[in-house]
C-alpha positions in Angstrom: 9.8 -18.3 -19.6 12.8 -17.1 -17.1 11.9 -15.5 -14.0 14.9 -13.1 -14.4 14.9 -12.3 -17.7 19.1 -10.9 -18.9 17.2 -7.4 -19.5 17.0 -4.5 -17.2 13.8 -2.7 -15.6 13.0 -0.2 -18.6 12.8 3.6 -17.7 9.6 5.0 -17.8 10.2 6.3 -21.4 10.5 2.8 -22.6 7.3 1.7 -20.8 5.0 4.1 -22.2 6.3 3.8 -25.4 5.6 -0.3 -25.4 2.3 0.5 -23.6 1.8 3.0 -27.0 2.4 -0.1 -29.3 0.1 -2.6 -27.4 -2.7 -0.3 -27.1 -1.9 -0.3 -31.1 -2.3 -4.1 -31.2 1.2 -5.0 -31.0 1.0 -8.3 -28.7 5.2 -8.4 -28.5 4.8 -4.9 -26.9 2.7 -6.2 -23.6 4.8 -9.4 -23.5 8.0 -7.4 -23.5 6.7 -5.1 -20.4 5.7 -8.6 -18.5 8.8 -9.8 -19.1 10.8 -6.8 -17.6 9.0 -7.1 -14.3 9.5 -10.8 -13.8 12.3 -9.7 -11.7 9.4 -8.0 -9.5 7.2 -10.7 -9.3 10.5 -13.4 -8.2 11.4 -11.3 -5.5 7.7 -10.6 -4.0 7.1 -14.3 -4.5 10.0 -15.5 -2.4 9.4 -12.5 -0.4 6.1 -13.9 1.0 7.4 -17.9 1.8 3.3 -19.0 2.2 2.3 -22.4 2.4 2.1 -22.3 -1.5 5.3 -23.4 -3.0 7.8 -20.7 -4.8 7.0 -21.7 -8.2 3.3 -21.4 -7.6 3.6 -18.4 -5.8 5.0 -17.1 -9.2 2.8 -18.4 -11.0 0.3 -16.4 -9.1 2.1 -13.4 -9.1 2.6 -13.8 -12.9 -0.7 -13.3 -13.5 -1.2 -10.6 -11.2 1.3 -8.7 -13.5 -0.4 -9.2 -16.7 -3.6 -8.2 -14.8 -1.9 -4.7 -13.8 -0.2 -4.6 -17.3 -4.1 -4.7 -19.0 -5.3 -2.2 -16.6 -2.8 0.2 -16.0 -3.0 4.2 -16.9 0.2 5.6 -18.6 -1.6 8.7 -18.5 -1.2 8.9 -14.6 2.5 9.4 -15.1 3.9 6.6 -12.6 6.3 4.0 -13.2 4.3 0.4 -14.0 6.1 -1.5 -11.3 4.4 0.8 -8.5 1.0 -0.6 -9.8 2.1 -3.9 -10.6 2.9 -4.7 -6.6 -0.5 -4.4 -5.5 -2.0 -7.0 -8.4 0.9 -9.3 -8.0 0.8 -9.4 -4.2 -3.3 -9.4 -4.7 -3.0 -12.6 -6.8 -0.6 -14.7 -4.7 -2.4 -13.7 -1.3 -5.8 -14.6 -3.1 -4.0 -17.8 -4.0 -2.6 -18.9 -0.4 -5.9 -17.8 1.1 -7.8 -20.6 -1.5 -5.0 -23.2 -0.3 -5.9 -22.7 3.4 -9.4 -23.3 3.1 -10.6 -18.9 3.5 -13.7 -19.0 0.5 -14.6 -16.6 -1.7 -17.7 -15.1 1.3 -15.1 -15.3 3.6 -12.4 -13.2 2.0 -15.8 -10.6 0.5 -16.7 -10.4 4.6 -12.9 -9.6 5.1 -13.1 -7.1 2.6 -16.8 -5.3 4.0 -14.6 -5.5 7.2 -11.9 -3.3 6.5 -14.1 -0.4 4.9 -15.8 -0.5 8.6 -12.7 -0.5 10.1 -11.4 2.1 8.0 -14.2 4.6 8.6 -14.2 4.1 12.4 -10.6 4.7 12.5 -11.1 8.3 10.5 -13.9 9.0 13.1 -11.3 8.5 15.8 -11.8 5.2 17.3 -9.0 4.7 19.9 -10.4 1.3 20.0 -12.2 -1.6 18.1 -13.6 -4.9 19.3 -14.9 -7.8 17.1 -17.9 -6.9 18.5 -17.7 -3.5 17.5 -17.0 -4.7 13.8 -19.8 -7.1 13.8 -22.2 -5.4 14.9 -21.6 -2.5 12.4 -21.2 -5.0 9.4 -24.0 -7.0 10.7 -21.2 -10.3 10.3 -21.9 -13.0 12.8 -19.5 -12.4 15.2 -17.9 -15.7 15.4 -17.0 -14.8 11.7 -15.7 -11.8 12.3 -13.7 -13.1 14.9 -12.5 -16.0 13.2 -11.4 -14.0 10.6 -10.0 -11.3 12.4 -7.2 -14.4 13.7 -6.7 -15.2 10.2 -5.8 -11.7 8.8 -3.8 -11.0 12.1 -1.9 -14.0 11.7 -0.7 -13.3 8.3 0.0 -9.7 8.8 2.4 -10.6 11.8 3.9 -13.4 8.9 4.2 -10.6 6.3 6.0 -8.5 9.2 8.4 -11.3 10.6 9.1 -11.7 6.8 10.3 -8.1 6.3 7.7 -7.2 4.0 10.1 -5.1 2.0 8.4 -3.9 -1.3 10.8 -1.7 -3.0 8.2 0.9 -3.2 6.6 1.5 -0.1 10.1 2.7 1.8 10.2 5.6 4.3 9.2 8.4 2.6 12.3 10.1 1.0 13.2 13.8 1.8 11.6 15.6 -1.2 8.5 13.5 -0.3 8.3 14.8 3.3 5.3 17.1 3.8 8.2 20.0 5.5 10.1 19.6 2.2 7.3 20.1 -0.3 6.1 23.1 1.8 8.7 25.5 2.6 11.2 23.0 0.7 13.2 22.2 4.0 13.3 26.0 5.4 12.0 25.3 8.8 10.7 22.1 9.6 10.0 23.7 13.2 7.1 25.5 11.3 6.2 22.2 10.3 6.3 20.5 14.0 4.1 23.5 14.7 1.1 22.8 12.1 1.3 19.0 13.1 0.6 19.8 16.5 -2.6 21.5 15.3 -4.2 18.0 14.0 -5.7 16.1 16.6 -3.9 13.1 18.7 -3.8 10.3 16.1 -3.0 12.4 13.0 0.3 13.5 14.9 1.3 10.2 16.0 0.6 8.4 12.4 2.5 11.5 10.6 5.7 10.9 13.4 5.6 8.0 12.6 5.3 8.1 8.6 8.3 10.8 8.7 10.2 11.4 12.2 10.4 8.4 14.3 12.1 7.1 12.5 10.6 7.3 8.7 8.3 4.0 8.7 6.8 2.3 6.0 2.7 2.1 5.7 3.0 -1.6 6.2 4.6 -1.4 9.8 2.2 1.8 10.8 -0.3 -0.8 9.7 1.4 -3.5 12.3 0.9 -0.7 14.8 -2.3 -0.1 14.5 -3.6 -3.3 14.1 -5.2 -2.8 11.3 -4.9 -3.9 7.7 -2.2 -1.4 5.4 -5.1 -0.4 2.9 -6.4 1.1 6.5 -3.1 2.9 7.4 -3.0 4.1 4.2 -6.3 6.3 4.2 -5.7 7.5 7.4 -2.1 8.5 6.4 -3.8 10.7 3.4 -6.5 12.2 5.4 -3.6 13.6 8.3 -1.5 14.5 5.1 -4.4 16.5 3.6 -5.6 18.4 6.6 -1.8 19.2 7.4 -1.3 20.8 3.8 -4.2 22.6 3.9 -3.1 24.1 7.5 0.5 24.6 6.3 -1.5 26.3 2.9 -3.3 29.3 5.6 -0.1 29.7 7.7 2.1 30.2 4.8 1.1 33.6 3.6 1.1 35.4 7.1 4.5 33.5 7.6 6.2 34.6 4.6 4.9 38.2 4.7 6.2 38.0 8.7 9.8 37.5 7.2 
């Protein structure tokens, strides 16, 4: 099978309708969506340059695809490829994480890390030690230390790298929380209900969309922290910003 198969990314009328067929039973219809994202997976794949070689990479990634083609929801109204990164980047991390020697406990203790480190974040941690993380998690901290090396080498890998996903980009203008408020009125109105939040939901939101616009993966470098991390704290400042912006707007448009 090619890795760049001579036909284009379909439009998202063209995927649904093949998802359609192989939820029918038609077997040509799923291998005819894999195919279309191979592109995807080649460029992830030589994206990442681990200590796995390209072809196993894609190999990896490969079946990372198929795994987000068999479990993705057309119903949710996204584009497959948006779902497909995660899974493909999932399955070639899992992969190069194997070859280095990181087990199956190891990479579940990783995993039980990040939801404490998560949930201290939202409860506004300024600052985390391994000791902190350990003795929440109840991991030896030697463990959690030598893990905390591991995963903090390969973010600043993934960083030197570029990390560029095609889908996680600065958020565009008619994604910026000013636009889909007051649809670019008066982004000083904006300013004003970000000052509201407290100190790290202003600095995370700058930086998401003013600073200039960053990606969730270099917010994630930032912090320190892993980008499934940044990425829940990015939603929680978004959501108590809209629902500020949603109890200024009437008194500001009645004002006018």
């Amino acid at each position: 099978m090619s890795h760049l198969p001579d036909q284009p990314m379909l439009i998202k009328e063209e995927q649904y309708a093949l998802f359609a067929k192989g939820r029918a039973g038609d077997d040509a219809a799923y291998k005819a969506l894999v195919e279309s994202h191979l592109p995807l997976v080649a460029r992830l794949a030589a994206e990442h340059r681990g200590v796995l070689p390209y072809e196993d990479r894609f190999q990896e990634g490969a079946q990372g695809l198929c795994h987000a083609v068999n479990r993705f929801d057309p119903a949710t109204g996204n584009m497959l490829a948006s779902y497909a990164v995660f899974w493909i980047r999932k399955f070639i991390l899992k992969a190069e994480r194997g070859e280095v020697g990181l087990s199956e406990e190891d990479q579940a203790a990783w995993g039980k890390l990040t939801r404490a480190e998560t949930r201290r974040w939202a409860e506004g941690a300024t600052e985390l030690t391994c000791g902190d993380l350990a003795e929440d998690t109840k991991i030896p901290l030697e463990v959690v230390d030598r893990l905390n090396k591991f995963f903090a080498a390969e973010r600043a890998h993934l960083a030197n790298e570029g990390h560029a996903d095609g889908v996680d980009v600065p958020a565009p203008e008619e994604e910026r929380p000013d636009h889909q408020a007051i649809q670019g009125d008066d982004q000083a109105f904006v300013r004003a209900m970000i000052a509201k939040l407290n100190a790290k939901e202003r600095q995370l939101l700058t930086w998401r969309h003013w600073n200039p616009p960053q990606t969730v993966h270099e917010i994630a470098v930032r912090l320190g922290s892993t980008d499934w991390a940044a990425r829940q704290l990015l939603n929680q400042a978004h959501v108590r910003l809209r629902r500020l912006m949603a109890k200024e707007l009437p008194y500001r448009q009645t004002a006018r």
